[in-house]
N, C-alpha and C positions, 0 to 999 in steps of 0.2 A: 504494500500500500504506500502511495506517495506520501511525501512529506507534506502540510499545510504549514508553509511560511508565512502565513500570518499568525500560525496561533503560539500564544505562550510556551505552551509547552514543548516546541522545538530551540527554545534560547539556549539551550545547550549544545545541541547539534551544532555541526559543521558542513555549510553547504557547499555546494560544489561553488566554483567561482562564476558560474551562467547565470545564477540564479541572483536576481536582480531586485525580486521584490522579496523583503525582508520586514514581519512583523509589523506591516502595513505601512512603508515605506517602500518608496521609488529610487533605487541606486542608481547613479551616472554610471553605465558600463565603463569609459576609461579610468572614472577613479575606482571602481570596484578591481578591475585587472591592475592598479597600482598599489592598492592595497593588498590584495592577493598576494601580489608577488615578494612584499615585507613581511605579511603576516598570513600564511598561507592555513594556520591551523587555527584561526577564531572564530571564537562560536556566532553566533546569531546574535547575541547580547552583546558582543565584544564590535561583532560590525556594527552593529546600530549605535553603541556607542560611539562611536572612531564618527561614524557618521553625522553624530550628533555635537561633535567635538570634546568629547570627553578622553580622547587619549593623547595626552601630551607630545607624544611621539611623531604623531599623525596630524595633519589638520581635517577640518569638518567638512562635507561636500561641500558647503556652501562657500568656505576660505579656497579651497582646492580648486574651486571652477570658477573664481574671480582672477587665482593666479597669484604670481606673487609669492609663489611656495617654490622652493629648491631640494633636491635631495642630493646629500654628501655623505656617502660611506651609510647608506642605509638609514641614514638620520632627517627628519624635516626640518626645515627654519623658514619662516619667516624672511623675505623680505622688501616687505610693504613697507613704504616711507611714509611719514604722517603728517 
């Protein structure tokens, strides 16, 4: 039986990286395969978080797809002038 990535009780699971809608949220395919490719083993709770901007490491789709973001050595920063 298929997974329902909307429901709660898949926040543990780990989707495959195709799978775009997560827990009632719409992922950008390029930052879903950007993120994949750092954190290929997080769960459903761990991507929606990252997506939500809760992981320091990572920015949120919303910072990711204004831009403005770099990666060095597997690390994200910032660098938006203000």
């Amino acid at each position: 039986m298929p997974h329902d990535w909307d429901s709660v009780a898949v926040m543990e699971c780990v989707p495959p990286p195709g799978q775009l809608r997560l827990a009632s949220y719409d992922i950008d395919a390029e930052y879903r395969r950007e993120l994949y490719s750092m954190y290929s083993f997080f769960t459903v709770e761990e991507i929606v978080g990252t997506f939500l901007g809760r992981n320091p490491g990572f920015p949120s789709q919303e910072a990711w797809l204004r831009g403005g973001y770099s990666s060095d050595d597997g690390e994200y920063s910032s660098e938006e002038t203000e």
